[in-house]
N, C-alpha and C positions, 0 to 999 in steps of 0.2 A: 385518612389523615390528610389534611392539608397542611402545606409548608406556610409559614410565615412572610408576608408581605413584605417586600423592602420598609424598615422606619423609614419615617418622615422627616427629614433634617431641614425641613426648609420654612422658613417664616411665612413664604406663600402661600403652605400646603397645610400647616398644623396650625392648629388653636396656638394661642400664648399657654394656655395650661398643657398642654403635652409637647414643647419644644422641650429638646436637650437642655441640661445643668449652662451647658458650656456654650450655647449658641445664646440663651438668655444673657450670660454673662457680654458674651462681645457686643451685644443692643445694647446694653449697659455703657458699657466704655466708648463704646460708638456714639452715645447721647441719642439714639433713634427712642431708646425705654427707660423710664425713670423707674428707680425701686422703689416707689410710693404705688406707682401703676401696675407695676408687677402681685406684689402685695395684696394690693383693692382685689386686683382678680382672682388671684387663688383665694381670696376669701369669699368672694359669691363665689366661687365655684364651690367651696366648701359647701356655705350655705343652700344650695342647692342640688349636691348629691351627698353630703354627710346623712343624711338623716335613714336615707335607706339603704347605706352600706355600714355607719357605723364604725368608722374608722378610726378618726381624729374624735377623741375625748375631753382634751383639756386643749382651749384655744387662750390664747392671748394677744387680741383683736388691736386693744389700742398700743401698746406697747409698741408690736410689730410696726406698725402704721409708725408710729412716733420715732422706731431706728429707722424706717425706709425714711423720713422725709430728713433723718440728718445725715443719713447716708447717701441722699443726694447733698445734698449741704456739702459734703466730703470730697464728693465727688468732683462737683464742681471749683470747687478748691483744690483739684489735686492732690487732696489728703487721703490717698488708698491705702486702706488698712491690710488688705493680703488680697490673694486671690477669687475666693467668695464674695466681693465686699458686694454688699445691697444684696444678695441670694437669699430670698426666701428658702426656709425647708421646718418639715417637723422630725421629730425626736421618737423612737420610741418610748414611751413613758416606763421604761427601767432605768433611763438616764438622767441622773441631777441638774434640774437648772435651778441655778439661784434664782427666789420667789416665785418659783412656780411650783405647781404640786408637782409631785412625783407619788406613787399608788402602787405599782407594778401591780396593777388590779385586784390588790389586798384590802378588804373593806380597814383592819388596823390601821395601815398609812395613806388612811384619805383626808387627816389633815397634813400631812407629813410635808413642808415647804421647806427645802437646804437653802442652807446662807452659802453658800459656796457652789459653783459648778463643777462636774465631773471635769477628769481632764480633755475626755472627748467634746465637751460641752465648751469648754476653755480654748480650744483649740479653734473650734467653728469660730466662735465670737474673734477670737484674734486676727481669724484670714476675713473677718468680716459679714460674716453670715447673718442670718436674720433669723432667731428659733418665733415659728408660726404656733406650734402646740404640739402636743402629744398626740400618739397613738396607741390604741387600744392592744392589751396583751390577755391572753391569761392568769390568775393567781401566781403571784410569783414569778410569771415565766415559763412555766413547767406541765403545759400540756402543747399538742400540736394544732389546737383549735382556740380560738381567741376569743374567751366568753369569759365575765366575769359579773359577780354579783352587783360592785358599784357600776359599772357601765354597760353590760347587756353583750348582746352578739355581735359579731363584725362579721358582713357578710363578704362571699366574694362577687366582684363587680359582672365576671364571668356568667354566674349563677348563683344568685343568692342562697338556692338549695344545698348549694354546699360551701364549704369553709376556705377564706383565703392561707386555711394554715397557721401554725403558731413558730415560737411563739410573738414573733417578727409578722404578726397576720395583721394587724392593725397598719401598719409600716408599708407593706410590699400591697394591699387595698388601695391605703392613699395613693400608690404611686401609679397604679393600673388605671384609678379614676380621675388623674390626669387633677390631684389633689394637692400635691406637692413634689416639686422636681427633683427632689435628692433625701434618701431617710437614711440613717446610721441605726443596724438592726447586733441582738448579739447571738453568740449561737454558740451550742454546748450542745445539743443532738437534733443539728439541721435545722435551728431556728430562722436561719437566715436564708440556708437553702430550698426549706420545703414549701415556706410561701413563697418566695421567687418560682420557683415552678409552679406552685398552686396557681397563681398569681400572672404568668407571665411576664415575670420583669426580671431584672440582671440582680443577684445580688453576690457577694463575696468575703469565704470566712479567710480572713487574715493567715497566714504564719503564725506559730507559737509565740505571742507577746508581742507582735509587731505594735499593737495597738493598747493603752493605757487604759486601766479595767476599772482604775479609781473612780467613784460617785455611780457604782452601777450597782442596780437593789434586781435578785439579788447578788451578794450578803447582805446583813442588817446594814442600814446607814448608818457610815460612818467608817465601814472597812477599809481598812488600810493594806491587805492581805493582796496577793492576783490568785483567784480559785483555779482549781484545777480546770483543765481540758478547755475553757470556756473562752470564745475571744470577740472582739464585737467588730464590726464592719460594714464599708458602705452598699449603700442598696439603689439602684436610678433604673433608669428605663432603657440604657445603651450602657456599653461596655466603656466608651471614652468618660464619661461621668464618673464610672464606679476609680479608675484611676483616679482621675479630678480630685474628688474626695478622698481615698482611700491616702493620697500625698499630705490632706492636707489634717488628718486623724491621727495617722500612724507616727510613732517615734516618741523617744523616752520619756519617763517621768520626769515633773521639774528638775526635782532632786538629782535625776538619776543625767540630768543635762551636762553636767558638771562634768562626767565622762566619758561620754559618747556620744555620736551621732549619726541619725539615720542616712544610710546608702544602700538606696535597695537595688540590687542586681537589673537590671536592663533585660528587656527580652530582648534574645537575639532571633526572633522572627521573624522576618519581611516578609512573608509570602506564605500561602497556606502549600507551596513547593519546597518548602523547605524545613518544615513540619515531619518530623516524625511523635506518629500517634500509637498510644496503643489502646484497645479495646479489654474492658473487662465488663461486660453484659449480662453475665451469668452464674448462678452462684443457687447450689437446689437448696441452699437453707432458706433462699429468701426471694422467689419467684417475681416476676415481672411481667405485667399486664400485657397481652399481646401488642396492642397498639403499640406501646411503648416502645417495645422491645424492636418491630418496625422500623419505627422513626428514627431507633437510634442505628440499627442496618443501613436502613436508608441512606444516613449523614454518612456514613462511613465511607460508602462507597462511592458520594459524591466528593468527599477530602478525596478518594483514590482518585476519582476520576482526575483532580485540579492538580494532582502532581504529589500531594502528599503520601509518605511514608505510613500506610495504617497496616497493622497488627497486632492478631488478636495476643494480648500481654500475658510473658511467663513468668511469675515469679513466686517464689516460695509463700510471702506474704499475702497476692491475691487470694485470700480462702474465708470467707465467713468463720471458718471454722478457725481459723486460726484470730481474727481480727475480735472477734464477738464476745471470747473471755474475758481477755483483760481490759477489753473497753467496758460491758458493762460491770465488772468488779470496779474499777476507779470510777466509773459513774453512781454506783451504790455508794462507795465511802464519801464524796462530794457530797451527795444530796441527802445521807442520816446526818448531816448536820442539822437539816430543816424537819426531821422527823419526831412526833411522840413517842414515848418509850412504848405504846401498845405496838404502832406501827413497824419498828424496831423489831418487837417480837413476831410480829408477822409475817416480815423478812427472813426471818428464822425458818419459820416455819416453810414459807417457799425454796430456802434454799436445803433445807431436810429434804422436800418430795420434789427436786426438780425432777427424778427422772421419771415420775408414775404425774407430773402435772399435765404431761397429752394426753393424758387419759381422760381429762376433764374438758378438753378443749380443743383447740388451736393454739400452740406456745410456740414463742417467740424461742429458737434456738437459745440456748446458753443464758435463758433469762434467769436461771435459779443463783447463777452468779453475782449478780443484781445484789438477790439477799443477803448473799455471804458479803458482798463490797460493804453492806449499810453496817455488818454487826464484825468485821473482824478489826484487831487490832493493828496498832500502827508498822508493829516488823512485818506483817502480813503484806499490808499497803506496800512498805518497803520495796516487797521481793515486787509487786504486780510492777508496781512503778521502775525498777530497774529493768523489767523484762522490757515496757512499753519502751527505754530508752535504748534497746540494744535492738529492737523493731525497726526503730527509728534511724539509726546508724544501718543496717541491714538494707533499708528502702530505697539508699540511695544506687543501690547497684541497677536500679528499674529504670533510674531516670539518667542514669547512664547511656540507655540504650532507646528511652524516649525521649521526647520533649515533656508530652501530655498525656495523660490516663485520661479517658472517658469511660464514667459511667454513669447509672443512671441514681438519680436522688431518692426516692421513695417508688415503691413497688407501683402504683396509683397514681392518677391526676388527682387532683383538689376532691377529698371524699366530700359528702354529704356530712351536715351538723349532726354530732350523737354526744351528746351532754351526758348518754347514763353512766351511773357507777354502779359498783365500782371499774376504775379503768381497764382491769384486767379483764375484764369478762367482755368488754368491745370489741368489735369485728373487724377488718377490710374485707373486700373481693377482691378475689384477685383468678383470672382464668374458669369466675364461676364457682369457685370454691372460696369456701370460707379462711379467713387466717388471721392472724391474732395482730392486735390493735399496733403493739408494740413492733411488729417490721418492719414498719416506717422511722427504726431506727438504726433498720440492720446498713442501707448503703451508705450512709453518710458516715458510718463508726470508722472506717480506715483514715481520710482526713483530721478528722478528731482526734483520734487516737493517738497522731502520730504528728502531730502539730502540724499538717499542712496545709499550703493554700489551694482552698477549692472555691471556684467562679461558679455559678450558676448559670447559665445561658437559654432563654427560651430560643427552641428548635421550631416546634410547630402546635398543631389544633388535632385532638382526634376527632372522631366524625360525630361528636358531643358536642363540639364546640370548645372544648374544656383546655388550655396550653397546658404545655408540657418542656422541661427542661433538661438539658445534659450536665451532667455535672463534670467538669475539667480539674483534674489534679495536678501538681505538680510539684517539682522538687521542695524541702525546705527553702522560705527565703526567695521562690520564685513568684512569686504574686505579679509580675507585671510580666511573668510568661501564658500565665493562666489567664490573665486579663488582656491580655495582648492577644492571643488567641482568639478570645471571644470577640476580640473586634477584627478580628479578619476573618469569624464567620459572619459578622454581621455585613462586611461588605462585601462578601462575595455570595450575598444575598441567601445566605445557610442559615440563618440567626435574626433574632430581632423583632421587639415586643409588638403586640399589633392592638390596638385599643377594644375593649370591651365591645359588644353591641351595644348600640342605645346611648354611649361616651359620647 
């Protein structure tokens, strides 16, 4: 395993396409970089690695071009619109921009252009941002690999033989190929965390509602509703970025401005000495790659070494076995929205033989729950959904006594592409043994589940070549502890994305 190179923060040392959100920003202000030049570049660089990673789907060349050159206009006037202003970046294309397509890789909404942008989409534009295009997802959003009939496969820049991940794999691509400085990805089971780690790049699922879910497909366009479990969030190549952004996304509906306003809690961490960690590594429902499980020993003991509080975490809630019911029952009832009534009954049928289905395979613990979430009725939902929130209330007696959970995101680095159906019947390795496609849903379920904020952090490179990420938990409501975290691994040189070969 190799550790991670110090990032490169310095204009001396990095391409313009791989400097920070935030170092771009102050050439900006400084007047040393105009955003028309900014722009030009990331679009040859587009043009000259899009085509064989496949990332960025839907571009809009002259538009961008035409905000950057009045965004200098602006600038030079003194007329700063927010924080972003003149920032290039792309969008996962789940997200609404007024006249531009939006698809979420649905051959249906490949004419599909909203007159209206989402509010995350609203927000960028307001601090002044610059949307460059889309990136590629899977159908809907709803697999962990990024392929779709209107626009083909997205590779990862890594290794093309295997997948940047979904469903934020188009997103967390662009930003590894040093394609665009800042993506906003959504995530409902580790869409945002598992190409961050496929991927090697920083990404981060919100708090429960921190962030405004209006103009996101899916649901059908036009939802007015916030779906379950699901939350969307920024995605950069360094931990200072993903803040940057995550300030500038986060907080209420128009509507809902009228009453409130965002104060998100402050981390109180200076120092990875002042840090207490806990570990949860291990869990026999849902195994972990040896490398892996290394790298993340490794880190642990060098937080011990630097003064930090690490122990391995106790608590009621740490158990797949407890976490994996009632997340995948509320993931069932969510997604038979989007099901046909055969497949509905199919769900039936899986959740009749959950317990004679390893007989046929490798099954994902507690997946028969899955079935019964898609077909039971609403008092049902009720009781799962009351449980999830006394979980919830229960979790915080952990962060009591930590700062941060650490674990890991998916069992695996970035698999290899496997398009076959059906999905159940898909594989991983894991230790050399076979295991079912679906456990790559098992560590991310406590987060999700339980509305917290989880940071993504690339740690290191196994002897693949292939990065790999820690996933940081932490309190409700703590997202700039978790994020604050992640940048004081990155400066004490524990953390931090290291560019593709051949980038």
């Amino acid at each position: 395993m190799d550790s991670p190179n110090r990032p490169l923060h310095s204009a001396l040392r990095s391409p313009l396409h791989y400097q920070p959100a935030h170092e771009l920003l102050d050439q900006l202000e400084a007047g040393t970089l105009t955003s028309e030049t900014l722009v030009s570049s990331l679009l040859a660089r587009i043009r000259e690695h899009n085509p064989a990673i496949n990332a960025i789907v839907t571009l809009d060349e002259q538009r961008a071009l035409a905000r950057a050159r009045e965004a200098d206009k602006q600038r030079a006037a003194n007329a700063i619109k927010g924080p972003l202003h003149g920032l290039p970046l792309t969008l996962k294309d789940t997200w609404e921009v007024a006249g531009m397509a939006c698809t979420a890789g649905a051959p249906a909404l490949r004419n599909h252009r909203p007159d209206t942008h989402a509010d995350v989409v609203q927000r960028l534009e307001d601090a002044g941002a610059i949307i460059l295009g889309k990136t590629n997802v899977p159908i809907y959003a709803t697999d962990l690999q990024s392929y779709n009939k209107l626009f083909g496969v997205t590779n990862n820049p890594h290794n093309p033989a295997h997948t940047p991940g979904g469903s934020s794999g188009g997103a967390a691509a662009a930003l590894a190929a040093g394609m665009t400085p800042l993506e906003v990805g959504s995530d409902l089971a580790g869409s945002i965390r598992t190409p961050a780690h496929f991927c090697g790049v920083f990404g981060h699922k919100p708090t429960r509602a921190l962030v405004s879910f209006r103009g996101h497909i899916p649901g059908p366009p036009g939802t007015q509703s916030r779906p379950d479990l699901v939350e969307g969030g920024p995605m950069a190549r360094n931990a200072r970025d993903l803040e940057l952004l995550l300030r500038v996304i986060a907080g209420p509906r128009p509507a809902d401005q009228r009453s409130w306003a965002l104060n998100m809690a402050p981390s109180g961490l200076q120092g990875l000495d002042q840090a207490r960690i806990g570990l949860w590594l291990e869990d026999p429902l849902c195994p972990v790659m040896e490398e892996l499980s290394e790298g993340y020993r490794t880190l642990g003991k060098a937080l011990a070494d630097r003064g930090a509080l690490v122990t391995e975490a106790s608590h009621p809630l740490l158990s797949l076995e407890h976490i994996l019911p009632p997340y995948f029952n509320l993931l069932g009832s969510l997604l038979s929205t989007s099901l046909k009534p055969a497949q509905r009954r199919q769900m039936k049928w899986i959740a009749r033989l959950g317990p004679w289905l390893r007989f046929l395979g490798p099954t994902t613990a507690f997946i028969d729950e899955y079935g019964r979430g898609v077909n039971q009725p609403v008092h049902q939902w009720t009781v799962w959904s009351e449980m999830r929130e006394k979980m919830r209330a229960e979790i915080e007696s952990l962060f009591r006594e930590v700062d941060v959970l650490l674990t890991p995101i998916t069992p695996t680095t970035a698999i290899q592409h496997n398009h076959t159906y059906p999905v159940f019947k898909r594989r991983i390795t894991v230790a050399g043994q076979p295991r079912a496609y679906m456990d790559q849903f098992c560590w991310i379920a406590l987060a999700t589940l339980l509305g917290l904020p989880a940071t993504s952090v690339p740690i290191g490179r196994t002897a693949e070549g292939l990065p790999f990420s820690v996933q940081v938990i932490g309190a409700p409501g703590m997202d700039l502890t978790t994020i604050g975290f992640a940048q004081l691994l990155e400066d004490a040189g524990l953390a931090g994305f290291v560019k593709p070969e051949g980038f």
